[in-house]
N, C-alpha and C positions, 0 to 999 in steps of 0.2 A: 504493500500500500504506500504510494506516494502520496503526501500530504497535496503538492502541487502541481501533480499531474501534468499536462501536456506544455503548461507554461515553463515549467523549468528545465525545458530541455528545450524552448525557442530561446533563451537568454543565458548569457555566458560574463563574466569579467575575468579577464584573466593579469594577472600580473607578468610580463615580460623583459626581456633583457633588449633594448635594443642598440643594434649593433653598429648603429655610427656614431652615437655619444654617450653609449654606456649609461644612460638612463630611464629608468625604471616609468615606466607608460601605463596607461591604463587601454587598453584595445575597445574597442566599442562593444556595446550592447547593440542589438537588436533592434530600432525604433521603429514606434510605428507612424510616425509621420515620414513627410515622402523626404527623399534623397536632400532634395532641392532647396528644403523649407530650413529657413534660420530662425532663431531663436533671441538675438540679443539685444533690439532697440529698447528704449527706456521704455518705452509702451507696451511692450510685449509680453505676454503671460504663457508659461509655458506649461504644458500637460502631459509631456512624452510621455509615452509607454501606457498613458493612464485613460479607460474608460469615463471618466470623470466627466460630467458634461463644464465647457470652459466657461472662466469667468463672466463673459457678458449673457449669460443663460440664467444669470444666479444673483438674485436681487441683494446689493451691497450691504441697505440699509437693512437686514434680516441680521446680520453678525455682528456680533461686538470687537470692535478692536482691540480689546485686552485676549480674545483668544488666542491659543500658541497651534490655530492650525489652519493649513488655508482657505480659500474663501468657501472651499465645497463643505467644510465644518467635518470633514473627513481625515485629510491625510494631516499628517500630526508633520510641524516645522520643525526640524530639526536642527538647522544649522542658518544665519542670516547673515550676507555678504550689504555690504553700505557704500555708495561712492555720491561723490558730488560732478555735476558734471558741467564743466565750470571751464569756460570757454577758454583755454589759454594754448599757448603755442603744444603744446604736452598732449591738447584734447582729444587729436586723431589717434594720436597712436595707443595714449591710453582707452579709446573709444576698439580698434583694433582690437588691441591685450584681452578686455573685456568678453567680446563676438568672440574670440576664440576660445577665451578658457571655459566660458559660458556651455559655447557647444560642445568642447570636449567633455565637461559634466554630464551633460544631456547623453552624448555617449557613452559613459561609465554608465546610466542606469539611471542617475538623480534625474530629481523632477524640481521644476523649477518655476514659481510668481514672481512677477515684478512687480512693486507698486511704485508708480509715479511718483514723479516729486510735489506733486500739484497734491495728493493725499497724504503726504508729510506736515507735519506740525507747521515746518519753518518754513516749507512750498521750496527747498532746495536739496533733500536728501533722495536718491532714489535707492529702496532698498528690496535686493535680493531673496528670495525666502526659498529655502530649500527641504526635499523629502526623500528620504531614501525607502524607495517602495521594500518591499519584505524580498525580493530578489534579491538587491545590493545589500539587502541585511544578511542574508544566510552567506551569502558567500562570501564575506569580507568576516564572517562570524569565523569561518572557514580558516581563511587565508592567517588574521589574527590569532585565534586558537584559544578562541572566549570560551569558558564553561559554562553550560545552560544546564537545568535541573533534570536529573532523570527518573530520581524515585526520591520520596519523602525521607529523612532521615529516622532510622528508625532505633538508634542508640538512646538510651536510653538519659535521660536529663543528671547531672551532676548533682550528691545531693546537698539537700538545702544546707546554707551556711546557718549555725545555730543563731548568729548576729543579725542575722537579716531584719528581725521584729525591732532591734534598736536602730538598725542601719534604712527604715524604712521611709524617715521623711527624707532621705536624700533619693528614692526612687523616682523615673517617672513612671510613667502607666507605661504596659507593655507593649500597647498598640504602638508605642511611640517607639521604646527600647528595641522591640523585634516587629516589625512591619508586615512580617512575612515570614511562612516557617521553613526550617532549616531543610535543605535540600542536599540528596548525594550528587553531583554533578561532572559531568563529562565535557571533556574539548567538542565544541560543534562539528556535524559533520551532515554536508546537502543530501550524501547518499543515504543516510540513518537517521530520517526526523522521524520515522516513528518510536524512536527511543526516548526521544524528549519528552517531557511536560509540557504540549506544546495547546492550550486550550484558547488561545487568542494570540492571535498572530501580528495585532494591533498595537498588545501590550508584552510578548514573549519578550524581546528585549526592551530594556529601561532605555529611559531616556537618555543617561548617561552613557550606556551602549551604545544608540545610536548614531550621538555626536562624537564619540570619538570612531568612530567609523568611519561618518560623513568628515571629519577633519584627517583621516589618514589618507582619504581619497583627495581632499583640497590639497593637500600638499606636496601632495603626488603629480595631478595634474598639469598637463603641460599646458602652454599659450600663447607658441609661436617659439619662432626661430630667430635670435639678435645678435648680430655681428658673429654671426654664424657657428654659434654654439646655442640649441635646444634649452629653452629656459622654460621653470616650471616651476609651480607651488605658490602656495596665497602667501605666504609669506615676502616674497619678495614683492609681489603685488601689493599686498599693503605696504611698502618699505619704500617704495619707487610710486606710490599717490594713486592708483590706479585703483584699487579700494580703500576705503577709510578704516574698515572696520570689516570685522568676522567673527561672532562669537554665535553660542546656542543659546535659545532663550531661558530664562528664568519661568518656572511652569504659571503664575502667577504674582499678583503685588504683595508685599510682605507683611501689610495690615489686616489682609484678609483674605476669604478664600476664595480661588476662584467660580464664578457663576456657570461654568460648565462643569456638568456631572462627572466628564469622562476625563478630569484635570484632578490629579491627587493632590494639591497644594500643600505640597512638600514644603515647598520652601517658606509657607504660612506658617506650618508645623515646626520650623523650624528654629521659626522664629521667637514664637511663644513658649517654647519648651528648652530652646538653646540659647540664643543669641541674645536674651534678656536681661540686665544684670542681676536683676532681682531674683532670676535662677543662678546665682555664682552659689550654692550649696548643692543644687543637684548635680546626678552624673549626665554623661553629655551621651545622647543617641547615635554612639559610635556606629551601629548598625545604617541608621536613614542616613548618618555625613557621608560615608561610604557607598550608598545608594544616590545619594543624591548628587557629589563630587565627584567621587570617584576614589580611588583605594590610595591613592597619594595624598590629595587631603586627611583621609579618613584616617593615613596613621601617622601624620602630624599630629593630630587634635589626640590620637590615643598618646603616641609617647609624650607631647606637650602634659596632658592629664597625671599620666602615672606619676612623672618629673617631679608634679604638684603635689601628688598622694605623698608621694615620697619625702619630698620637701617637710612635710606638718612633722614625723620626727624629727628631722634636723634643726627646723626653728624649735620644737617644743624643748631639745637640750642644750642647744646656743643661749635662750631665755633663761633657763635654769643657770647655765653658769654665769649670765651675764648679772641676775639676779641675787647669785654667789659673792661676786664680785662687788655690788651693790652695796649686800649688808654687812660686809667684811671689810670695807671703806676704812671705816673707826680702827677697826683694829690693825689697820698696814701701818708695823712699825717706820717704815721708809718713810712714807708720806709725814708722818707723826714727827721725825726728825728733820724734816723739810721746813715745816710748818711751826717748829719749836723756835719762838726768837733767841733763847739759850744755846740754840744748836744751828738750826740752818738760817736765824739771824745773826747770828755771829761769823760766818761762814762768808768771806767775799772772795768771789769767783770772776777769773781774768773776763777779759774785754772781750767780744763774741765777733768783733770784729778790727782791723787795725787802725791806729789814731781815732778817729771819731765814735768809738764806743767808748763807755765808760765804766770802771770796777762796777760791780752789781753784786746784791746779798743773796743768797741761796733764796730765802724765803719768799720772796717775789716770784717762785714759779709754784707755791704752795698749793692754787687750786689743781692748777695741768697735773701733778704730780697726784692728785688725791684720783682725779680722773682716771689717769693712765690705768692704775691701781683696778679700774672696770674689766679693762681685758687685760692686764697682765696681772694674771694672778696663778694658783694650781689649777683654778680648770679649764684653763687655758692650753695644757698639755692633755687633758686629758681628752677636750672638746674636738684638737687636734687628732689624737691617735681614734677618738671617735669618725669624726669627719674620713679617715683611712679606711674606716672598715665600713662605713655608711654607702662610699660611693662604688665600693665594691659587691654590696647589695641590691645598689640602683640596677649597678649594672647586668647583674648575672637576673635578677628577677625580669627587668625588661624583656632580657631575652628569652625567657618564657611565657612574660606578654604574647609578643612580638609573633614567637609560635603558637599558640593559638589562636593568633589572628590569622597569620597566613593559611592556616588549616580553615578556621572560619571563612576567609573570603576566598577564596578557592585560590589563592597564590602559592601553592606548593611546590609546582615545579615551574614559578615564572622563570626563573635563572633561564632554562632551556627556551624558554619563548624570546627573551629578548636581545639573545645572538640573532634572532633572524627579524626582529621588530623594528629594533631601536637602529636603523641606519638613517643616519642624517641627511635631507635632499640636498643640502648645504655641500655637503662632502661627496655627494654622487657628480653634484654641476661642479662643483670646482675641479676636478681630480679630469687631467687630460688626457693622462696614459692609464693601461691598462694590463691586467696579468693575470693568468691562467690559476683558478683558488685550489691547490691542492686538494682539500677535502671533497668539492661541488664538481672540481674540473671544468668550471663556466669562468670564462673571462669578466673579471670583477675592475672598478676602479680602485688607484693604488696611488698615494704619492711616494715620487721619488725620496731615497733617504738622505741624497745631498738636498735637497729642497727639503726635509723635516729638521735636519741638524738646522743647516739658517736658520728655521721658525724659532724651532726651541733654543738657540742663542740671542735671539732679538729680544724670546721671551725672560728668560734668564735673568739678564741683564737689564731688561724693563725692571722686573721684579725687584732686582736687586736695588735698584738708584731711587725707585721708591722706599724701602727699607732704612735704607740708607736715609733716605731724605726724613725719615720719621726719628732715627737716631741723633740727626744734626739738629732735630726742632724740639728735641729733648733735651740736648743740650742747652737749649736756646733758652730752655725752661731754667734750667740748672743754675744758667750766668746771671738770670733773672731773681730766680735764689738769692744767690748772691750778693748783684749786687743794689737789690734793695731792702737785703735788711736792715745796714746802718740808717737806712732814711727812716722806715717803722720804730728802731728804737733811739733815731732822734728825736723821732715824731712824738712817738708816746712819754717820754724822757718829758720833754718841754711843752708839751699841751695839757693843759690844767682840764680841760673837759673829758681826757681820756682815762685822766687819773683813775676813776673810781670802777672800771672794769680792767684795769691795765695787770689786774691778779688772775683774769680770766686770758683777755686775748693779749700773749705776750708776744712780743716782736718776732718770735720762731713760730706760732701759731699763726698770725698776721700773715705773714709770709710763704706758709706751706696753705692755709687756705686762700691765698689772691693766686698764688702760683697752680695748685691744685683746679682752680676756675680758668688759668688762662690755659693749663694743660689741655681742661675738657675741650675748650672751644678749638684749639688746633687740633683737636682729633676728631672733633666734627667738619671741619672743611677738610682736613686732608683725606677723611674719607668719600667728603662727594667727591672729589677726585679721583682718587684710586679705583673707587666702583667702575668707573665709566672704563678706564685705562686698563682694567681687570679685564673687563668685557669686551673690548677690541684687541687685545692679546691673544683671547681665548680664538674669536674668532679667525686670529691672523693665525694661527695654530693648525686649525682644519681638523678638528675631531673627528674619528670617522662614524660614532655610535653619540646616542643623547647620553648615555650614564657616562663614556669617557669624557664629554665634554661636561657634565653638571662636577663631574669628581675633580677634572685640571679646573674649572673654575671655582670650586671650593678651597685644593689646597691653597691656590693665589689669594682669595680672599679672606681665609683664616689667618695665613701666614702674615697677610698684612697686618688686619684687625689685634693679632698674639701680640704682636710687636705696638702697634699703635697704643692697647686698650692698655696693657702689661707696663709694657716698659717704665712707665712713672713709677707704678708698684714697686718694681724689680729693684730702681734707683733706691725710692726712701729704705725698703727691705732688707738689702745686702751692700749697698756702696755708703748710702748716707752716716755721716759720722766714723766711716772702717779707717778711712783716710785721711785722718785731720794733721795729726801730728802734735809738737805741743808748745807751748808758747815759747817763743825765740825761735821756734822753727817748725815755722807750719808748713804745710804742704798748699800751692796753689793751682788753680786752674790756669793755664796759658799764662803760668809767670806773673795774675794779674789778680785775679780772685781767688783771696780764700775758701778752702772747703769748708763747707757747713760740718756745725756741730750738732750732736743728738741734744736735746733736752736732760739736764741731771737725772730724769726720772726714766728716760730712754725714750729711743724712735717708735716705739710702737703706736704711741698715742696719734702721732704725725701719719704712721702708714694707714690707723684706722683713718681718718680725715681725708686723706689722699685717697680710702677707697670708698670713702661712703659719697661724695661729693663724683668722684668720675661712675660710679655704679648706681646711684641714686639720678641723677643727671642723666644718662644714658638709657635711662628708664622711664622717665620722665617725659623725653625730647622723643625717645621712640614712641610713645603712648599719642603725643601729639600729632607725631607724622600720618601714625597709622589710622588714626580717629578725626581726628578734628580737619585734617587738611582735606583726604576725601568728601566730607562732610560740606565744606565751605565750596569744595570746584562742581559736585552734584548741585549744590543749593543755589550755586552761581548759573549754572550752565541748565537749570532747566526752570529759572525763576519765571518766564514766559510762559511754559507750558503748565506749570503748577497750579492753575486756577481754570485749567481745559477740563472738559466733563471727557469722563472716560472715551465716548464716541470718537472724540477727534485726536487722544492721544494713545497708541494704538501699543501693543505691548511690544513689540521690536521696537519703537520709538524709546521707548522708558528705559529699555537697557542699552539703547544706545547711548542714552544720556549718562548712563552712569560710569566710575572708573574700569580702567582694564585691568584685570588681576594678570599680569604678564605672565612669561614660561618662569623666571625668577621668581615670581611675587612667595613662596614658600623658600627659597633658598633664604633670602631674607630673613625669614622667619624663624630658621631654624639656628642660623648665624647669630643672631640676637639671641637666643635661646642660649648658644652652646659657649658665649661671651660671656652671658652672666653665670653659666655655670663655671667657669673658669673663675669667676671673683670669690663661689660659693666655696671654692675647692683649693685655689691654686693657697690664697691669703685669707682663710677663714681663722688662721688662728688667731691674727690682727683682729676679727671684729666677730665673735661670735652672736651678732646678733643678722651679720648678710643672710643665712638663710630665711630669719624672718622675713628681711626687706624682700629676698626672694618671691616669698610664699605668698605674702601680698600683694605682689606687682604678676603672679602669675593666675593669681584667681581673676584679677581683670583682666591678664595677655587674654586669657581663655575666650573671656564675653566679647574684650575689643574686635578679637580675631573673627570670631563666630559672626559677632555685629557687623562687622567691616563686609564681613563675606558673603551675608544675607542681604543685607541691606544698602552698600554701597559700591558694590562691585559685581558687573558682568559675571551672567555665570561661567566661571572655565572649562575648560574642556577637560574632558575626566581623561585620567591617565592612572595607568595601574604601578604600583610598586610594592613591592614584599618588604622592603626594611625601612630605615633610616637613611640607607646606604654609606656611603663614605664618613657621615658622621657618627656613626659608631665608633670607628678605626682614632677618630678623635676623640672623642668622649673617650677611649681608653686609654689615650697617650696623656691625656689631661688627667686621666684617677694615678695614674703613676707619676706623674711629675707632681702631682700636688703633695705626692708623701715627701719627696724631698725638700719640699719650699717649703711646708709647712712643718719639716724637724730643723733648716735652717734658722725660720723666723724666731723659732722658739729658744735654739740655741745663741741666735749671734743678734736679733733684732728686739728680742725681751730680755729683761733682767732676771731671768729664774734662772738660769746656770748659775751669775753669779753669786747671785742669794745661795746659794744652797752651798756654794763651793764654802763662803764666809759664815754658812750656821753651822757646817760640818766641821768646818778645818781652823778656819780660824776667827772664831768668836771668843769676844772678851769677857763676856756674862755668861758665865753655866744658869741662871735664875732666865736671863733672858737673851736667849743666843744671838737676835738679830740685831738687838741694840747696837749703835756704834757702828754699823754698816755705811750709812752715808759717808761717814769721816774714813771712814776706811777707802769707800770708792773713789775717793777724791783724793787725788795728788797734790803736792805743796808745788810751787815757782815764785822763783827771787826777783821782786818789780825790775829788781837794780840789772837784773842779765838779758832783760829787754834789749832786741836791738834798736834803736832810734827813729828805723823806718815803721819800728811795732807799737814804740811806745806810745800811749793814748795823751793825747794831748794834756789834758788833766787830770789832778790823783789832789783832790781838795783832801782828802782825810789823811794823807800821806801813809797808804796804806803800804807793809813792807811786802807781804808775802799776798798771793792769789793762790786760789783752787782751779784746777781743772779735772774733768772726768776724764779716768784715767790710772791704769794702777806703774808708776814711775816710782824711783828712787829720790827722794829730798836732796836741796842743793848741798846740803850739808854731807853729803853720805858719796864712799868713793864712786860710787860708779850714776855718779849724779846723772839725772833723768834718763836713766837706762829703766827697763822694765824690771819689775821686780819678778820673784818667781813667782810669786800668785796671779801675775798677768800668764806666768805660763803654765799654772797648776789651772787656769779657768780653759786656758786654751786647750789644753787636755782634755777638761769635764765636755767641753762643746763639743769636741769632735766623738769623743768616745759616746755623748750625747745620742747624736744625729748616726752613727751607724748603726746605734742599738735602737731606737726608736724607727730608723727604716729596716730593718732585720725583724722586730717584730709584727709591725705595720704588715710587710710584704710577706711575712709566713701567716699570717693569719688571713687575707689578702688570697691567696693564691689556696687555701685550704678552703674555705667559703666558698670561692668560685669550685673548686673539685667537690664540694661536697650538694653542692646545687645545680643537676643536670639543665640543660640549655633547654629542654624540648620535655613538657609535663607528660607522664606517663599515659593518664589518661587520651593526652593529643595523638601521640604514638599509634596508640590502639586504636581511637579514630580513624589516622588515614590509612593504617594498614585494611582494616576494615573496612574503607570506599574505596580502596584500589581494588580489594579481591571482589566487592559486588560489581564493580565498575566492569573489570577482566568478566566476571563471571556473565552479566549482562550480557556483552558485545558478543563470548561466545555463544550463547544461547539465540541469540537475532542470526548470527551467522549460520550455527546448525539448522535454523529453521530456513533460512535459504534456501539452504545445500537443503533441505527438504522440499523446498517446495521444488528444487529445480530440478530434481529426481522423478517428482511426479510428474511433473510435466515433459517427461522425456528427454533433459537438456544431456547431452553427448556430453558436455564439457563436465562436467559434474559426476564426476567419479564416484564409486564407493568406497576406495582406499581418502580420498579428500574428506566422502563424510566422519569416514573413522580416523585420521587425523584431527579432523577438527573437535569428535568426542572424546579422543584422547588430551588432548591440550585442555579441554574442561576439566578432566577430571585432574590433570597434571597440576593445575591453577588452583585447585580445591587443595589437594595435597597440601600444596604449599602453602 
């Protein structure tokens, strides 16, 4: 029984090689209009293939323009091409382009409306609307190697979680969560629909099927011949003016539903149940984002999600220790002797910069120092070697997310589909020579390897001068440091209004927060720069697959953003304060500026300020772009139409007015994501409260993103993906580099090694072992051995001796301001520190991961369990062949082939 009987054997698409530009064509369909007849004036409405009686037969005013189907109220639009036609020297030949690529559609199969411009909102757009009848569906279902349902899944439900009854008001209804029940499902095939579920042929594929069907064939399609190489694909048509615009419609408006029956207003549902804020506690309908977008959004919004799940331990023990830290304030003997005018008022410490600073008393940095005492304290290390084994949980549990999803949405063996999918028309038209493909034995396009070395050298070396150019603008930050701190603490020095916070914001504080802000903002414009220069790199590259090009433009754009977002971090972290040296002989930048000093209470306080200001900011700025800007160019751009009654503003209108969610618009998305996972991971020991700020700013990415994509952005074109792809491989290099930056920070950028090394070893109070630690950290220098270039212009109290932090010899003692050996008994504790703190980290680390398989057992037995009905199926249709074709006399049809073929069944069982 064929479903489509004698029709499916008058209509053919086949995919070919051909063989003068090694470009990939689509050969015609069948039509049933004459030879003769064209298809492409702005007035023309096209019917090919289709019984349908034509538009002037069918009374206009009967259909709503918010419909998503053509004027017969029948064939569903699938896909809407937009141009202006707009008389300029350009207009023939884009008029041309058009009548060709037009008709070559009409030859693949698609069916094709045109509505005038004179029916348009503005009386200037004429727009395209296209169908792909259920022939160019099954066969490109075909070619793709879509799975469609073949028997109801008959495994039994997983059972109930006992938490569910508490975990209830974060449910939605089920109709929402599961849409549709769960199917065993097979690659399509035109010779075998009666194996399918195949009860409406209207609606057997989604709409998100559709359009990316209808969009593999746009891309494909050729539309003429230029400067004598065969050019092809909308793509470049909209690139070169010829169309404005190509997306698939949105199935209805997002406030409500739509007024045809046969319209599941998904995207209503979507709305109300997803993209709401006021839904930021429920779970998100991974199922409809996945039905409705396509399996690439759909496991964005899953890993974004988990990320979040994940995240509320992380904030919940960041808070605890930050909370620790809090009511243990009073009791940090350090701070206590900071803050004693017996002890850190008596206490004056050298000039912080030369000639124009002046002696200063410890206790003037009393509050910074009670501060700092927030995160650097014990659970600081512990929060740290937590934060170790936390992202090592994210990690291994995602990845049996991840597999259950791919099981769920039938991605199991996409790997093998998209060797033959993902070929870029980009890389077919460019590529001029060709070569014989070992495996196919078909002459495929190839670039030569001296024309790849060039690319990848121009590429290199682009990469590198931008890198570069972000290392010199850090610097630029550095000399800014520099040189205006003396002006802050001249500033605050001699302003009587700054006096009375001047215990709060001290001239190192000042400085690291205006530097910290001018940081952010050149990491904001050097990356509108580099994005663009990213992107023409990539392209000058010539990728030959979409994954190798989305992965070379990931690493570029990582490795920038690592270096841009990072590098201040990295500075205050591990350089700031390592290199100062000590008074009469400091150490300067280019012979001219001196190195900054740490704070007496340490750089930690500084690195938290350095990261909450570029990670708070950077969260903030993104929230903006991605919300508010869309919002303003929609609310701009269709302010005319806003006040039109439904009739006159027609649903291809509406989304035409809205933004393009581009081929990037998720790369984006996921970069921002895996940047701030980077602040959570690399520098959490500096701020145990990042994951909160995380957790917060991700319950809204959720809504914004959801919002952004319901309601301000064309709907995209569904594209399938099984993973995260390349950003795993990051996310893993990021959970092992963060073990070592965060047993650095704790050894060489907090004061806990030294503390411990001085309660241990050498404490002067057995009653109170930490007492006498400041005096201890702090080295003596003799004003009088100042050199004259150093010495500060005035010294009113004629003070003899300065402190600086530092553990030195007294001038008095032989081996005057050489280090003492407790600078090299600390040096010991830090290093013996950080290999035992990564030694543990990484054995527990690596145990975790071996002890939490990748793929949940239950999944396992799943797929093995649909591949052996799957197998068992196909054999059972095939035996009945080979039966029927027995009875019918077919010669060809052996009895050793039927008993073959019952053998293989039962071989299949076996196994």
């Amino acid at each position: 029984m064929n479903r489509l009987g004698k029709k499916a054997n008058e209509t053919l698409i086949e995919m070919a090689l051909s063989a003068d530009d090694d470009i990939a064509v689509l050969t015609k369909f069948t039509p049933s209009q004459s030879e003769g007849e064209e298809c492409n004036g702005p007035e023309t409405i096209s019917t090919a293939g289709s019984e349908i009686p034509s538009s002037s037969e069918i009374d206009k005013r009967h259909q709503s323009k918010d419909s998503i189907f053509f004027r017969d109220g029948v064939r569903r639009i699938d896909f809407v091409l937009s141009y202006v036609d707009d008389l300029n020297k350009e207009w023939e030949k884009k008029l041309e382009r058009r009548k060709e690529f037009e008709s070559n559609l009409q030859k693949a199969g698609l069916e094709l409306e045109t509505e005038d411009k004179k029916e348009s909102e503005d009386g200037k757009i004429f727009f395209v609307k296209i169908h792909a009848p259920w022939e160019v569906l099954i066969t490109y279902a075909e070619v793709l190697n879509i799975k469609v349902p073949i028997r109801e899944n008959d495994i039994p439900p997983m059972v109930e979680n006992p938490l569910d009854c508490v975990l209830f008001p974060l449910r939605l209804p089920e109709k929402v969560m599961h849409p549709e029940p769960d199917y065993f499902t097979a690659p399509f095939s035109k010779d075998k629909q009666e194996l399918y579920l195949i009860n409406d042929e209207s609606t057997f594929f989604s709409p998100s099927m559709r359009n990316r069907i209808v969009n593999y064939i746009l891309t494909r399609c050729p539309y003429g011949t230029e400067e004598g190489k065969k050019k092809f694909g909308i793509k470049r048509l909209l690139n070169n003016g010829t169309y404005t615009a190509a997306y698939p419609l949105h199935d209805c408006q997002y406030w409500k539903k739509a007024s045809d029956p046969n319209c599941d207003s998904e995207r209503y549902t979507l709305y109300m149940e997803w993209a709401r804020f006021l839904r930021f506690y429920k779970e998100q309908p991974l199922v409809l984002i996945r039905k409705y977008y396509g399996e690439k959004i759909g496991i964005y919004f899953a890993w974004l999600g988990f990320y979040t799940e994940m995240l509320f331990l992380a904030a919940v023990v960041g808070l605890i220790c930050f909370l620790y830290g809090l009511f243990t304030m009073d009791e940090n003997m350090s701070s206590k002797e900071i803050c004693d005018p017996a002890i850190g008022g008596e206490i004056i410490m050298c000039p912080l910069c030369d000639r124009d600073c002046e002696y200063w008393r410890l206790n003037t940095t009393c509050e910074s120092s009670q501060y700092s005492h927030l995160f650097d304290n014990v659970a600081t290390l512990f929060f740290a070697i937590f934060m170790g084994i936390w992202v090592t949980l994210f990690l291994e549990f995602w990845k049996r997310r991840q597999a259950r999803l791919k099981y769920e949405w039938d991605l199991v063996d996409f790997e093998e589909e998209q060797q033959q999918l993902q070929l870029r028309p980009e890389y077919e038209a460019k590529c001029t020579q060709k070569k014989k493909n070992p495996v196919t034995q078909e002459m495929e396009p190839y670039i030569p390897l001296t024309s790849q070395a060039v690319r990848f050298c121009i590429s290199g070396a682009t990469v590198l001068f931008w890198v570069s150019l972000i290392i010199a603008s850090m610097i630029a930050v550095i000399v800014y440091r520099l040189a205006v701190y003396a002006a802050f603490a001249s500033l605050m020095e001699n302003t009587q209004t700054l006096q009375p916070i001047s215990g709060v914001l001290t001239p190192q504080l000042a400085t690291s927060v205006t530097a910290s802000c001018l940081n952010f903002v050149i990491i904001m414009i050097l990356n509108f720069f580099y994005e663009r220069i990213a992107i023409w790199i990539t392209d000058m590259e010539i990728p030959r697959t979409h994954m190798e090009y989305e992965n070379r433009l990931t690493m570029k754009m990582f490795l920038f953003q690592f270096v841009n977002y990072y590098s201040s971090c990295f500075y205050v972290a591990f350089f700031k304060g390592k290199f100062v040296g000590y008074p009469g002989a400091y150490t300067y930048m280019f012979n001219r500026w001196r190195n900054e000093e740490c704070d007496p209470a340490g750089c930690l306080i500084e690195l938290t300020t350095q990261l909450t200001i570029v990670m708070a900011g950077k969260q903030i700025w993104g929230n903006i772009q991605e919300a508010i800007v869309p919002w303003i160019c929609n609310w701009w751009g269709r302010r005319k139409a806003r006040n039109n009654p439904e009739n006159l503003y027609s649903r291809w209108e509406q989304d035409h007015d809205l933004q393009t969610f581009g081929a990037l618009g998720l790369f984006y998305e996921y970069l921002e994501m895996v940047i701030q996972f980077g602040f959570i991971t690399l520098f959490v020991a500096s701020f145990p409260l990042a994951p909160l700020l995380a957790l917060m700013n991700n319950i809204l990415e959720i809504r914004v993103d959801s919002w952004k994509l319901t309601t301000q952005y064309r709907r995209p074109v569904a594209a399938k993906a099984h993973s995260i792809g390349v950003w795993q491989e990051i996310l893993n290099g990021m959970a092992i580099l963060s073990v070592v930056t965060n047993a650095f920070i704790v050894a060489f950028t907090s004061d806990m090694i030294p503390r411990l090394v001085y309660y241990y070893a050498y404490f002067e109070n057995e009653h109170s072992p930490m007492s006498g630690y400041i005096n201890n950290s702090l080295s003596v220098f003799l004003i009088s051995d100042f050199p004259e270039e150093n010495k500060p212009k005035e010294n009113p109290e004629n003070f003899v001796i300065c402190r600086y932090r530092d553990y030195r010899y007294p001038p008095d003692h032989e081996k005057k301001y050489m280090h003492t050996m407790q600078f090299w008994h600390i040096l010991a504790a830090k290093l013996a520190f950080i290999i035992i703190m990564e030694h543990v980290v990484f054995i527990v680390k690596f145990f975790v991961a071996w002890m939490i398989p990748d793929v949940p057992a239950d999944v396992k037995a799943k797929i093995k369990r649909e591949k052996y009905l799957t197998q068992k199926i196909l054999h059972e249709y095939e035996l009945e062949k080979l039966k029927e074709r027995l009875c019918q006399g077919d010669t060809r049809a052996t009895e050793k082939e039927f008993m073959a073929t019952e053998g293989r069944m039962e071989l299949s069982r076996a196994m």
